[in-house]
MDTraj code that builds the backbone (N, CA, C; nanometers):
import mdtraj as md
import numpy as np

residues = "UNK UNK UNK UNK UNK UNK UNK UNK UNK UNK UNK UNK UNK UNK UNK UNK UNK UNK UNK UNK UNK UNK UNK UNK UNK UNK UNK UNK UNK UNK UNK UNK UNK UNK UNK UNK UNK UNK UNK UNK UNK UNK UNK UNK UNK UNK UNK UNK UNK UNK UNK UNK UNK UNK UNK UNK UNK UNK UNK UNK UNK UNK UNK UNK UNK UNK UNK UNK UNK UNK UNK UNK UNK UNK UNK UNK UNK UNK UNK UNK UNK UNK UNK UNK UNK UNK UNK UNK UNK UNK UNK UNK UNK UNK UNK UNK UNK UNK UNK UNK UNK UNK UNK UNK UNK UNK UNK UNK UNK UNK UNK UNK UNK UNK UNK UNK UNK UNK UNK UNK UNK UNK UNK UNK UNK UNK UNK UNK UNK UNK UNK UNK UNK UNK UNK UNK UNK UNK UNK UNK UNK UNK UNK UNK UNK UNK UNK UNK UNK UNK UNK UNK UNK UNK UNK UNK UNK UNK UNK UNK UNK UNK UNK UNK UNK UNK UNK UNK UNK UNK UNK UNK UNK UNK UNK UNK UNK UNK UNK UNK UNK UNK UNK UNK UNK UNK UNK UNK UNK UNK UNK UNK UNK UNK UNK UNK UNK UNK UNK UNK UNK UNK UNK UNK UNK UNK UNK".split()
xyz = np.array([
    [3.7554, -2.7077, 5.7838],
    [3.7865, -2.6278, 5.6647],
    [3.7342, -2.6975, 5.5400],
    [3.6731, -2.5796, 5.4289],
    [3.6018, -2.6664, 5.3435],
    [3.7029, -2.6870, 5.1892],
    [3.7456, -2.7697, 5.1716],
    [3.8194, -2.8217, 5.0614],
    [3.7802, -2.8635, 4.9302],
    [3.8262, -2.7949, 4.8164],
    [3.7578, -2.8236, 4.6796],
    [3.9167, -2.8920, 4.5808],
    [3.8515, -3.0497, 4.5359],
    [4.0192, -3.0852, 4.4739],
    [3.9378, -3.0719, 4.3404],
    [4.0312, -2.9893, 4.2815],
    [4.0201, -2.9992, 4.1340],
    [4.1392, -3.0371, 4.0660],
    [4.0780, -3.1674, 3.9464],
    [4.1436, -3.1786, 3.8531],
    [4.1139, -3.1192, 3.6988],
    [4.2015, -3.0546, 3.6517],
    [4.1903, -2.9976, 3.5147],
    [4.1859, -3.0971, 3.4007],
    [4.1508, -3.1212, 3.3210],
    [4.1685, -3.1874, 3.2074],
    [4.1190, -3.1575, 3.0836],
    [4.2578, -3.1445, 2.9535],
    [4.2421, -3.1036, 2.8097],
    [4.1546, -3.2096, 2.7392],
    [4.1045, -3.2317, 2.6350],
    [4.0705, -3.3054, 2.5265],
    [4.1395, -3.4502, 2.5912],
    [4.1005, -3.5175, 2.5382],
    [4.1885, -3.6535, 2.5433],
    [4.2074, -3.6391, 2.4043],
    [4.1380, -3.5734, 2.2968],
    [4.2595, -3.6025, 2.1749],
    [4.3827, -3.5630, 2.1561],
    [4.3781, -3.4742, 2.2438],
    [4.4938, -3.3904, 2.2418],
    [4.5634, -3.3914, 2.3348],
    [4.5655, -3.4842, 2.4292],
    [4.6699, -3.5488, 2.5329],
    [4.7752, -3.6214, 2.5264],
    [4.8771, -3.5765, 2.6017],
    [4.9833, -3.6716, 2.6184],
    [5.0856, -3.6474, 2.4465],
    [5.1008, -3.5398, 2.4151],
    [5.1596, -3.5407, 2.3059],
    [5.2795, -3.5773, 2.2822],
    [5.3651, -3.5322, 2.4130],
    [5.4813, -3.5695, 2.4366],
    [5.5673, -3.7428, 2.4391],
    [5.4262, -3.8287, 2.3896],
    [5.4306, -3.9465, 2.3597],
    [5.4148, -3.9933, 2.2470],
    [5.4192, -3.8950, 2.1552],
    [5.3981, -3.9310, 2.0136],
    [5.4662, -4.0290, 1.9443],
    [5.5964, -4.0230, 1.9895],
    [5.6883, -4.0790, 1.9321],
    [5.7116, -4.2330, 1.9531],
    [5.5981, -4.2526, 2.0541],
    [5.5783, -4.4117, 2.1104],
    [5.4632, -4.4589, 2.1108],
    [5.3390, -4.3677, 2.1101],
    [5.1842, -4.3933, 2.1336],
    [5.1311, -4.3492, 2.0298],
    [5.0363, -4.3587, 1.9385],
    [4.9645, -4.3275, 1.8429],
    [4.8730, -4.2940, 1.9005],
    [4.7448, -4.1921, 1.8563],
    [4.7123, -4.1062, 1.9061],
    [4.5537, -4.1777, 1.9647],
    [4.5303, -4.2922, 1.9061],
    [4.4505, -4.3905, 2.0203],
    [4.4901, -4.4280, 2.1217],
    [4.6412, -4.4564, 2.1104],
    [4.7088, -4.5466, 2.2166],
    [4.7074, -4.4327, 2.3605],
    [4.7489, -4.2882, 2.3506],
    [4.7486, -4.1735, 2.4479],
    [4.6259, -4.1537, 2.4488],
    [4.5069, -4.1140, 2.3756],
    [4.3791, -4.1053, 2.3970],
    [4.3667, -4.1831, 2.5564],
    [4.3636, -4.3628, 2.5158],
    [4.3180, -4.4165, 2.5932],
    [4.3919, -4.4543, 2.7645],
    [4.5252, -4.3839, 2.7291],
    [4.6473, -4.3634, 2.8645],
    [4.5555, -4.2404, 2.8982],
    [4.5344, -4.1476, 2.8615],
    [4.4949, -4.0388, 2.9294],
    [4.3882, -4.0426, 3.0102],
    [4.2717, -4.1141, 2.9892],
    [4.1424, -4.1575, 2.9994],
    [4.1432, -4.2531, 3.0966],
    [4.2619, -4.3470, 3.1106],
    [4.2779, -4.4215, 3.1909],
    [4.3191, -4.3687, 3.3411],
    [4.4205, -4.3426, 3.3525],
    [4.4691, -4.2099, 3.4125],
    [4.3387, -4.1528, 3.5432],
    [4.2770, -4.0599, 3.4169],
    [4.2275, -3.9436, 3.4852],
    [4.0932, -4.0507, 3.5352],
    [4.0230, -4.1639, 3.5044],
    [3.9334, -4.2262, 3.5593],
    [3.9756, -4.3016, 3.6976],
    [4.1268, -4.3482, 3.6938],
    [4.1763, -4.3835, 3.8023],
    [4.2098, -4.2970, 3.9039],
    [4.2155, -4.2109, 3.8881],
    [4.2360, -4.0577, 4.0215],
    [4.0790, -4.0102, 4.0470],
    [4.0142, -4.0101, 3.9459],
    [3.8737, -4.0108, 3.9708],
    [3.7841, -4.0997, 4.1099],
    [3.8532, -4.2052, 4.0340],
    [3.7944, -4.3235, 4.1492],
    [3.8951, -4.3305, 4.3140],
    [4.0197, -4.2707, 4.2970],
    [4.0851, -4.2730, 4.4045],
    [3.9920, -4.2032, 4.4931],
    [4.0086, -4.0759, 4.4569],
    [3.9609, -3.9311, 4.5346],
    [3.7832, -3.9759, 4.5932],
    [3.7096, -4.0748, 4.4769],
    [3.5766, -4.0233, 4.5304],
    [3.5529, -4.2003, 4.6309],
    [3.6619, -4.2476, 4.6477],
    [3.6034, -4.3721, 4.7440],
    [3.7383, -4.3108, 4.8606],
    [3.8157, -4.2485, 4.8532],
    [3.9125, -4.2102, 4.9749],
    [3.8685, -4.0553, 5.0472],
    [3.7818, -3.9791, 4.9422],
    [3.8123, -3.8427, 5.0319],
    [3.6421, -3.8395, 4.9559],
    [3.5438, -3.8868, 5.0201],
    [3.3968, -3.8531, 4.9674],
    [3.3585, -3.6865, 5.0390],
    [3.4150, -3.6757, 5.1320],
    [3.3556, -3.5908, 5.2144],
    [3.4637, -3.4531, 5.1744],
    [3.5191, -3.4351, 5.0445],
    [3.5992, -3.3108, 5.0324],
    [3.4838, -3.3172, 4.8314],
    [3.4821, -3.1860, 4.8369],
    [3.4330, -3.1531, 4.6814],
    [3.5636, -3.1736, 4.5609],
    [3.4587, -3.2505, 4.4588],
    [3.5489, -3.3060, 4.3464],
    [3.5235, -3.2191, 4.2311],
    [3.6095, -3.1227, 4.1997],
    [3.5575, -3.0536, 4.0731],
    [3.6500, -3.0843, 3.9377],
    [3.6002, -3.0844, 3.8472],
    [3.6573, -3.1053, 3.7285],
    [3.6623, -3.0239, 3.6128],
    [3.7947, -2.9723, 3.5728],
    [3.8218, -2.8100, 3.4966],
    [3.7616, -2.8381, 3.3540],
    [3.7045, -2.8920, 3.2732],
    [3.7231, -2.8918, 3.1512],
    [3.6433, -2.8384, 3.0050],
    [3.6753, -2.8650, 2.8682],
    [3.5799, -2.7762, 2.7727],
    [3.5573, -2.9603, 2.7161],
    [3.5730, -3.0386, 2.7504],
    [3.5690, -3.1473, 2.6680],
    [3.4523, -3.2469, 2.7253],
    [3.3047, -3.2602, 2.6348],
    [3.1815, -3.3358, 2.6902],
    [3.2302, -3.4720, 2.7002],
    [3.3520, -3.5198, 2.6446],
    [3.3566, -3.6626, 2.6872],
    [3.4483, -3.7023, 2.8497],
    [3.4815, -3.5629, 2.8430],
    [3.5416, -3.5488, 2.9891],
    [3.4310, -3.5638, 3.1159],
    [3.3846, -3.4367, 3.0711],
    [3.2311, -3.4141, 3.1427],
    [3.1621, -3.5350, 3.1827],
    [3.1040, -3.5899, 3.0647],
    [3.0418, -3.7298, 3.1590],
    [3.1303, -3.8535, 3.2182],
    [3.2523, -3.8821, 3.2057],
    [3.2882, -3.9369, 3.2681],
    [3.3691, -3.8979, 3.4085],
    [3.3517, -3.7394, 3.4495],
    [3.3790, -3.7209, 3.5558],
    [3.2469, -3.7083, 3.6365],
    [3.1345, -3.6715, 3.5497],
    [2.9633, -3.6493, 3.6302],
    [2.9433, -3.8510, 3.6604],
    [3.0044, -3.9474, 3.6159],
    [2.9997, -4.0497, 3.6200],
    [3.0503, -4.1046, 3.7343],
    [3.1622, -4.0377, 3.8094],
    [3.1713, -4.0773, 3.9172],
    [3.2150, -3.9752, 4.0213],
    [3.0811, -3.8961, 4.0186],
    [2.9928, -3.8405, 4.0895],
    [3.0891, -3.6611, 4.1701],
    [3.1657, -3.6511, 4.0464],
    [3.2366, -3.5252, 4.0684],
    [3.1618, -3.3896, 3.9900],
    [3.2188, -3.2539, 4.0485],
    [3.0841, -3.2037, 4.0633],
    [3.2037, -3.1189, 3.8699],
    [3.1210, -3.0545, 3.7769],
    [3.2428, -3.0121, 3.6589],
    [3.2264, -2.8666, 3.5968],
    [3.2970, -2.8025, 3.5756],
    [3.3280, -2.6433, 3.5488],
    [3.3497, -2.6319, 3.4243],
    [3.2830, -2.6125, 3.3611],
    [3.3208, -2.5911, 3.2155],
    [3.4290, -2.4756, 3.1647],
    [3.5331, -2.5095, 3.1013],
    [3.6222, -2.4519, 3.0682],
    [3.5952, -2.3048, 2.9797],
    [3.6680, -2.2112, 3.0452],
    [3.6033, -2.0974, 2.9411],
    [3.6987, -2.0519, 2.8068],
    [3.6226, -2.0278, 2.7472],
    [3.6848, -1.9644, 2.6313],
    [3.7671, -1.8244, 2.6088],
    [3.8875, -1.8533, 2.5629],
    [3.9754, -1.7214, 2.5795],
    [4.0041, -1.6933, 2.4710],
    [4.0458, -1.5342, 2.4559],
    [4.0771, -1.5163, 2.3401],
    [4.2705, -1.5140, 2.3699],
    [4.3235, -1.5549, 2.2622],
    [4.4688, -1.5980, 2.2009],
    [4.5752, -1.5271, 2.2881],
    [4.5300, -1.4322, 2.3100],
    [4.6359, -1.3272, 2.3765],
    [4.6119, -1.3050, 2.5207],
    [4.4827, -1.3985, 2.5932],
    [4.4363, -1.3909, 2.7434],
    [4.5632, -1.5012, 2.7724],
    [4.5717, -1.5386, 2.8859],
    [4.5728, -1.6501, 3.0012],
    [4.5459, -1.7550, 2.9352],
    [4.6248, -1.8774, 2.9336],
    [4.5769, -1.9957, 2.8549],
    [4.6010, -2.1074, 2.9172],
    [4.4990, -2.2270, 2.8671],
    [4.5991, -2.3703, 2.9345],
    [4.5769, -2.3695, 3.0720],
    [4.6404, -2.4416, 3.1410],
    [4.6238, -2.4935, 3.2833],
    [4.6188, -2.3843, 3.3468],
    [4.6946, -2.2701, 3.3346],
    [4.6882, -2.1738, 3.4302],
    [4.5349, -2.0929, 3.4436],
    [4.4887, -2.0979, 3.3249],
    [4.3866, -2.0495, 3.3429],
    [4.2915, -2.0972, 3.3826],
    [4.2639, -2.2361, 3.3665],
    [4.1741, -2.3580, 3.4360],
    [4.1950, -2.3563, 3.5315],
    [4.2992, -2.3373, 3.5998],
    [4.3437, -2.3365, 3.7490],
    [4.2761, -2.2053, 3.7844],
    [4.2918, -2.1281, 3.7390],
    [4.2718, -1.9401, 3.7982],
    [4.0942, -1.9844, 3.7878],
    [4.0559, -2.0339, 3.6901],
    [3.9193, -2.0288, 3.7053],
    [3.8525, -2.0782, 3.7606],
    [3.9189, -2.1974, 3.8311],
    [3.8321, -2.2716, 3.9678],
    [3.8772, -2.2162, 4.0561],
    [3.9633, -2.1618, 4.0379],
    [4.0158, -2.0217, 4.2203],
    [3.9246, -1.9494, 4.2719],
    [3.8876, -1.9185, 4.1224],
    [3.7754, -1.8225, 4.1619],
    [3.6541, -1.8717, 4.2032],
    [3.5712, -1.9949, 4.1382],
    [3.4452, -2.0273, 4.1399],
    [3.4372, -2.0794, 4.2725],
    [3.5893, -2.1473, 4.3235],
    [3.5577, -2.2195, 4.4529],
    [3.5846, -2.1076, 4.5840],
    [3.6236, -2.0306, 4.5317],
    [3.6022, -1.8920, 4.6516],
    [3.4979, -1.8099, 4.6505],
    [3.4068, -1.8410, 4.5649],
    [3.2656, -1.7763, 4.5241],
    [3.1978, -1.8452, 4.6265],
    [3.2110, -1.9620, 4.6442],
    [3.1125, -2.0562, 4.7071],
    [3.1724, -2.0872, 4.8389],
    [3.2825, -2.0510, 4.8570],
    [3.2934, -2.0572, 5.0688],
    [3.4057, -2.1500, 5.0478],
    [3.4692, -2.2336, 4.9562],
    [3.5312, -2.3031, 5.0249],
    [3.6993, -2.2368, 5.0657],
    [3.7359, -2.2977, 5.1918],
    [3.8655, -2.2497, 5.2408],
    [3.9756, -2.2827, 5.1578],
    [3.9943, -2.4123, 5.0796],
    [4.1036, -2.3836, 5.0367],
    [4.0946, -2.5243, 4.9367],
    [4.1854, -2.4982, 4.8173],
    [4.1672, -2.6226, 4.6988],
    [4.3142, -2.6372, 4.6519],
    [4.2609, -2.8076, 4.6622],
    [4.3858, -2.8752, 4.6301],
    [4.4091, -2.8711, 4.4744],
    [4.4955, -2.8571, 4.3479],
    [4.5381, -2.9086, 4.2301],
    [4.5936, -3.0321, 4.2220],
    [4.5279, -3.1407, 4.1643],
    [4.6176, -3.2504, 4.1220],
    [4.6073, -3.2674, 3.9562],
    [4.7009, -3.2826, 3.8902],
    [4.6984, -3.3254, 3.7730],
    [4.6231, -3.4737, 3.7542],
    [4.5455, -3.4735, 3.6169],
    [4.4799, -3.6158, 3.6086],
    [4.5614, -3.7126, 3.5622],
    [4.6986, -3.7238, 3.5214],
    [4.7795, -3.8131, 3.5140],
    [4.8760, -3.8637, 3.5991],
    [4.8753, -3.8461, 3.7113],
    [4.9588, -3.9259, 3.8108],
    [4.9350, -4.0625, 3.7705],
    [5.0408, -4.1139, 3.8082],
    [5.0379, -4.3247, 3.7565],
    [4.9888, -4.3564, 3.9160],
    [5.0322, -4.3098, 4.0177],
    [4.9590, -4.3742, 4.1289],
    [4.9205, -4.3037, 4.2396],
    [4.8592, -4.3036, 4.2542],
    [4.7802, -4.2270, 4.4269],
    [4.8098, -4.2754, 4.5387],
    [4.8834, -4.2077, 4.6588],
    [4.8835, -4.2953, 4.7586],
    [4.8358, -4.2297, 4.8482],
    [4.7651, -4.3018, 4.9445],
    [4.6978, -4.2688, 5.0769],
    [4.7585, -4.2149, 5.1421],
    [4.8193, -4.2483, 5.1873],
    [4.9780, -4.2334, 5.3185],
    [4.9899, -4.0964, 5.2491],
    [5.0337, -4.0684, 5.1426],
    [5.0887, -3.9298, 5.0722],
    [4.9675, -3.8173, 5.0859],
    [4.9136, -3.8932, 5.0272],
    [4.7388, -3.7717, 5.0578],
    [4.7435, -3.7097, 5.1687],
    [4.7667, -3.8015, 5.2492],
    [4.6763, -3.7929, 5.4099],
    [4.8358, -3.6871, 5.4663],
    [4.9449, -3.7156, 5.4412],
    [5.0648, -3.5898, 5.4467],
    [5.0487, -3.5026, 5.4022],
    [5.0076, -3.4906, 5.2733],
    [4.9584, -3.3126, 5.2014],
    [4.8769, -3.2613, 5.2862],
    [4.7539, -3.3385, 5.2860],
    [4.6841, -3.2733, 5.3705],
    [4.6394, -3.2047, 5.5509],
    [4.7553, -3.3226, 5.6200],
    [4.8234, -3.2837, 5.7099],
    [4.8599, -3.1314, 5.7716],
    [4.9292, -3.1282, 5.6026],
    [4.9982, -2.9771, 5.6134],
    [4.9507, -2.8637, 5.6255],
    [4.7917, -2.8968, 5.5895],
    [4.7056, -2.7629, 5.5779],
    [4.6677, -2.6893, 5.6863],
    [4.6834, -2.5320, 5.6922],
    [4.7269, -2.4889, 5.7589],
    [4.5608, -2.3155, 5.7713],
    [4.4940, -2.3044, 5.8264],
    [4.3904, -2.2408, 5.8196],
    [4.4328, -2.0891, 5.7609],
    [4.5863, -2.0629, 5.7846],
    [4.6170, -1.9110, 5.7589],
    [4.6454, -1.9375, 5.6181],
    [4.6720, -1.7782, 5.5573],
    [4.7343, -1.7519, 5.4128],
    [4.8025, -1.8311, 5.3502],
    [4.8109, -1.9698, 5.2654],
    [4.9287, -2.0686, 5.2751],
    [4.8981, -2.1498, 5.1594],
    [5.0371, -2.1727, 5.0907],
    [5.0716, -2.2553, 4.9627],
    [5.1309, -2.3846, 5.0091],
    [5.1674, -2.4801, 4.9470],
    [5.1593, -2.6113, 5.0196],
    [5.1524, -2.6493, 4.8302],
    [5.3204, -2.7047, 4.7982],
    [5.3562, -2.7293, 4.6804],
    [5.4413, -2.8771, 4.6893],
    [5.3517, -2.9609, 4.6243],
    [5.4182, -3.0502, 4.5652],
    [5.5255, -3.1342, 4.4799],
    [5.6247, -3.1046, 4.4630],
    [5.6972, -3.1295, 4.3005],
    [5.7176, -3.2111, 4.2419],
    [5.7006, -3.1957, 4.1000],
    [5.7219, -3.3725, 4.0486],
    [5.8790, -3.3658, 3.9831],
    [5.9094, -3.4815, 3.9518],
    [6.0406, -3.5232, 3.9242],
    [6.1176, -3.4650, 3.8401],
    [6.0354, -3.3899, 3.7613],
    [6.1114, -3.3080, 3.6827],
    [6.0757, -3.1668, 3.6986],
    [6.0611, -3.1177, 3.7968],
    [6.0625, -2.9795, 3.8533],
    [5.8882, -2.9058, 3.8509],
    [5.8704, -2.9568, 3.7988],
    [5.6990, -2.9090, 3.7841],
    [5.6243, -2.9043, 3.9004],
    [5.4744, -2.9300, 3.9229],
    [5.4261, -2.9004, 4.0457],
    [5.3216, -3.0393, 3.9868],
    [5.3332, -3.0993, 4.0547],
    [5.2328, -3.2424, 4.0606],
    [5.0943, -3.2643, 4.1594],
    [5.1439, -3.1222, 4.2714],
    [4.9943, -3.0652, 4.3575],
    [5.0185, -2.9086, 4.4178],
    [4.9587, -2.8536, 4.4306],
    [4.8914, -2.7107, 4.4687],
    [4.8303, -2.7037, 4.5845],
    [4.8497, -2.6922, 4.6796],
    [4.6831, -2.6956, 4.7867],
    [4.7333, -2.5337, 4.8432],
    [4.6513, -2.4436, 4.7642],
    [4.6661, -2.2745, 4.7995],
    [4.5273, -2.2428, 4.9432],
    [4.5433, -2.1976, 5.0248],
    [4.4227, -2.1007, 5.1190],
    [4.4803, -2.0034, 5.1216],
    [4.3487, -1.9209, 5.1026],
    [4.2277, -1.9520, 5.0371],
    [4.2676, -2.0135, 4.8555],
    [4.2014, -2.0656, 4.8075],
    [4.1591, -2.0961, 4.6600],
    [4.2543, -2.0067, 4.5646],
    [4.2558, -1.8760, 4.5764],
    [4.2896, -1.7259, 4.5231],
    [4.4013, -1.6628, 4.5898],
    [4.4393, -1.7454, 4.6888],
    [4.5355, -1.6648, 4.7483],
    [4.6373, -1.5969, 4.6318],
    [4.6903, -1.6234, 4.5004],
    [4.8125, -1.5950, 4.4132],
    [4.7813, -1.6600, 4.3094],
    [4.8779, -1.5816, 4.1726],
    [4.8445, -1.6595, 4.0718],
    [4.8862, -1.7670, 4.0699],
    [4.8878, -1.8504, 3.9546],
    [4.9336, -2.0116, 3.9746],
    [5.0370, -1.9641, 3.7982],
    [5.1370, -2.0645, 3.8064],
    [5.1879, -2.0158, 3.7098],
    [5.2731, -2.1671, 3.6856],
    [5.2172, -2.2773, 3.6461],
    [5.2104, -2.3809, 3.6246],
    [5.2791, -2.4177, 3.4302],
    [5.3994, -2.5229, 3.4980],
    [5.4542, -2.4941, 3.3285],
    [5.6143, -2.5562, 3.3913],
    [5.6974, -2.5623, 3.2876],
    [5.8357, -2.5520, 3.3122],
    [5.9213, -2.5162, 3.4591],
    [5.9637, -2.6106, 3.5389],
    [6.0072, -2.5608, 3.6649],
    [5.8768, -2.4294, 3.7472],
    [5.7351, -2.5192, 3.7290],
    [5.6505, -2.4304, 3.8201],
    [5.6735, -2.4418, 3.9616],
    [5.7489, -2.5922, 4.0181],
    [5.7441, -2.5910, 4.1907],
    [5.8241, -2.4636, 4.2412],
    [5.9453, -2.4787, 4.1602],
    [5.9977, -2.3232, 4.2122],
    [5.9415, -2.1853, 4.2080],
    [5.9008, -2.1666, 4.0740],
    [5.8156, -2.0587, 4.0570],
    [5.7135, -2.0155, 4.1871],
    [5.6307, -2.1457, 4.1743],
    [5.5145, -2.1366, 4.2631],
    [5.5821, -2.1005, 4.4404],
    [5.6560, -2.1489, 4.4589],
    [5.7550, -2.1149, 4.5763],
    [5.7837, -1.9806, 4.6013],
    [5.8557, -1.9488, 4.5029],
    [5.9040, -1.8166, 4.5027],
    [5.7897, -1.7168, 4.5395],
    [5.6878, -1.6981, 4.4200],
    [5.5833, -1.6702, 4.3992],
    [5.5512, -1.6132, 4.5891],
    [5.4835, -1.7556, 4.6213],
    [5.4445, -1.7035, 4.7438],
    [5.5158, -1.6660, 4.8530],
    [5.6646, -1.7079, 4.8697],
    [5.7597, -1.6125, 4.9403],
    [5.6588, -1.4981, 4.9115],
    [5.7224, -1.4319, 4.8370],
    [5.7531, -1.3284, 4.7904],
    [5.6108, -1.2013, 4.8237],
    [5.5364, -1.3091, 4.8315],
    [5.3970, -1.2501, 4.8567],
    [5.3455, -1.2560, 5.0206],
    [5.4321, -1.3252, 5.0949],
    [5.4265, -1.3306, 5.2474],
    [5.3581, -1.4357, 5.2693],
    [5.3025, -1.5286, 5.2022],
    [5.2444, -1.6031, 5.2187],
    [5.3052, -1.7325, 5.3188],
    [5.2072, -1.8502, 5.4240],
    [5.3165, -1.9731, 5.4931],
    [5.3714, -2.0576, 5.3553],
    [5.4505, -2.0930, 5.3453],
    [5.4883, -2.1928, 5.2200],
    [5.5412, -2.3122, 5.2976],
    [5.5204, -2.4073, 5.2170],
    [5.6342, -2.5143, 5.2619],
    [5.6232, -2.6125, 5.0960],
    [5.6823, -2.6235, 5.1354],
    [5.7254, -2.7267, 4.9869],
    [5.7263, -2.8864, 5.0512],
    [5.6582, -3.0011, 4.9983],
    [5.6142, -3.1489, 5.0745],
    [5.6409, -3.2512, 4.9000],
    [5.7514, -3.2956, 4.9095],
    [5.8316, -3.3873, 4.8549],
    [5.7447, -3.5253, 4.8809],
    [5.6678, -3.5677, 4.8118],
    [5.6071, -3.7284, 4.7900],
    [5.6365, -3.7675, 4.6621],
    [5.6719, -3.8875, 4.7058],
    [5.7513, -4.0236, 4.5547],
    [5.6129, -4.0714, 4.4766],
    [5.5093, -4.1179, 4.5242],
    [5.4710, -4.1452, 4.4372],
    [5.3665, -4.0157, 4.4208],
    [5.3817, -3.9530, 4.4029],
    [5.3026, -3.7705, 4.3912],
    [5.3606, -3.7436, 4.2750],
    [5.5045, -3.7958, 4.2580],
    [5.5722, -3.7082, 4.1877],
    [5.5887, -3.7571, 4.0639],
    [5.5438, -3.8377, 4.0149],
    [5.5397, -3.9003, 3.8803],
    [5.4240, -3.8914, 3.8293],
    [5.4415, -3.8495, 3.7349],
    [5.3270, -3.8248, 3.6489],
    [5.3600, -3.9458, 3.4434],
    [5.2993, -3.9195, 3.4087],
    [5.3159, -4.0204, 3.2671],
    [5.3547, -3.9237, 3.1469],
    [5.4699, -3.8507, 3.1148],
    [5.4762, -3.7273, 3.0231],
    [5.5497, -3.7939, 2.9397],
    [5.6276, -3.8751, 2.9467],
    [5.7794, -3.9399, 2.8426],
    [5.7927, -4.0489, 2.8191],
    [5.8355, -4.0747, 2.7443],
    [5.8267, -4.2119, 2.7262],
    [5.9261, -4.2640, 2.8195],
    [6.0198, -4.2457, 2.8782],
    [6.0818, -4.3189, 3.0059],
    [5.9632, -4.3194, 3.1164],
    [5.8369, -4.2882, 3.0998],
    [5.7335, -4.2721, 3.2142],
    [5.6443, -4.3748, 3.1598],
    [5.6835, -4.4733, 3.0667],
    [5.5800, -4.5554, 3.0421],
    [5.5700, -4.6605, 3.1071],
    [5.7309, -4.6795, 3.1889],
    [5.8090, -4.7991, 3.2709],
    [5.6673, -4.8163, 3.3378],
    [5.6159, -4.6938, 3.4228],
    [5.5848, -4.7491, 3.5441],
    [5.4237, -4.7153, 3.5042],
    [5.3562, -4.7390, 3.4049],
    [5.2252, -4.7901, 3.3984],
    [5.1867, -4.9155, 3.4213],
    [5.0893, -4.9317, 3.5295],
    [5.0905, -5.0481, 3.5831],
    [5.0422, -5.1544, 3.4588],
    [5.0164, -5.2696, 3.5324],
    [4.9552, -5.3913, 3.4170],
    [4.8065, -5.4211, 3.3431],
    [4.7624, -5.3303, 3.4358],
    [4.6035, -5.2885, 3.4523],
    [4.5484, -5.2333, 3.2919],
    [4.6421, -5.0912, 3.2893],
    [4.6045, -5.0639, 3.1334],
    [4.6782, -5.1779, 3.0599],
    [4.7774, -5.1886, 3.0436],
    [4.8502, -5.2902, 2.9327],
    [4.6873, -5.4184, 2.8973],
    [4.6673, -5.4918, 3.0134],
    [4.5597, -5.5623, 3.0197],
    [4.4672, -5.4948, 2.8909],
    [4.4299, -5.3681, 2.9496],
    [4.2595, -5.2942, 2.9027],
    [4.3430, -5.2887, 2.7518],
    [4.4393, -5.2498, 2.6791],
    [4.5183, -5.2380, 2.5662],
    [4.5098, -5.3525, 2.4849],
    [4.5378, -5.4342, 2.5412],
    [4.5392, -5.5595, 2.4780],
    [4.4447, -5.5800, 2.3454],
])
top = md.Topology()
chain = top.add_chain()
for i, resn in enumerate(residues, 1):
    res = top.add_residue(resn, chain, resSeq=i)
    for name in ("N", "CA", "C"):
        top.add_atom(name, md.element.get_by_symbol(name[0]), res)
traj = md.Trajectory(xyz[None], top)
């Protein structure tokens, strides 16, 4: 089965806002950047043989995901009252990667603090060739991975308590569901109680 992981990613100026109150807007710039280069490098030395696409409208994104060697979708432009934000970055690689054959694509956000193998290799486990959602959740109710077949199977509706949503969602639509609970999947860097567990690596590059 042919697999497309896309990660979405906004501006880095405009990342991580929800840290304002602790990060100045270099300091999240360069958490964000950090981040999404480290999932970058996970995915393309652990899973070379699955397609790496990257959602974004931002050229400094662009070359540093064409940098390590992921393939990138340029974000489209909506007008105010369309579909906005992740959901639509998401809906729009649904589509492009069902244009092109592949069976089914994973969502990971580019800010997870850590990637684990063991966890990967369980998501993906789960995948299942029929109609099927396969939802991740992160710690505070959100969805921290996606892996939909096909690509398009349903909308994605990503936001405030999306793991449930997204659950429901495909109930509801007949779709196989299962919902797959991983610890370190499930943290992502949004709060400042999420700064605990940035490793020493950036602090180092900060310095």
């Amino acid at each position: 089965m042919k697999l497309s992981i896309v990660i979405p990613m906004k501006n880095p100026e405009c990342s991580k806002t929800r840290l304002a109150k602790v990060l100045n807007p270099g300091e999240r710039k360069r958490l964000a950047l950090y981040l999404f280069e480290k999932n970058l490098s996970f995915f393309q030395q652990m899973y070379p043989q699955h397609n790496l696409l990257v959602v974004t409208a931002s050229q400094e994104i662009q070359q540093i995901a064409e940098s390590y060697g992921a393939e990138v979708l340029q974000e489209e432009q909506r007008e105010e009252e369309q579909q906005s934000g992740l959901n639509a970055a998401v809906s729009q690689a649904a589509r492009y990667n069902t244009e092109r054959g592949f069976d089914s694509q994973l969502v990971v956000p580019g800010d997870i603090q850590a990637l684990d193998l063991g966890e990967m290799e369980t998501l993906l486990n789960h995948r299942v060739a029929e109609r099927s959602v396969i939802v991740c959740p992160s710690y505070d109710g959100g969805t921290n991975a996606l892996m939909t077949t096909p690509p398009d199977v349903m909308p994605f509706c990503f936001g405030p308590n999306s793991s449930r949503k997204h659950l429901l969602a495909a109930f509801e639509a007949g779709l196989h569901t299962r919902r797959v609970f991983l610890e370190s999947l499930s943290h992502d860097i949004d709060r400042p109680e999420d700064l605990s567990r940035v490793d020493s690596e950036f602090e180092k590059r900060s310095a």
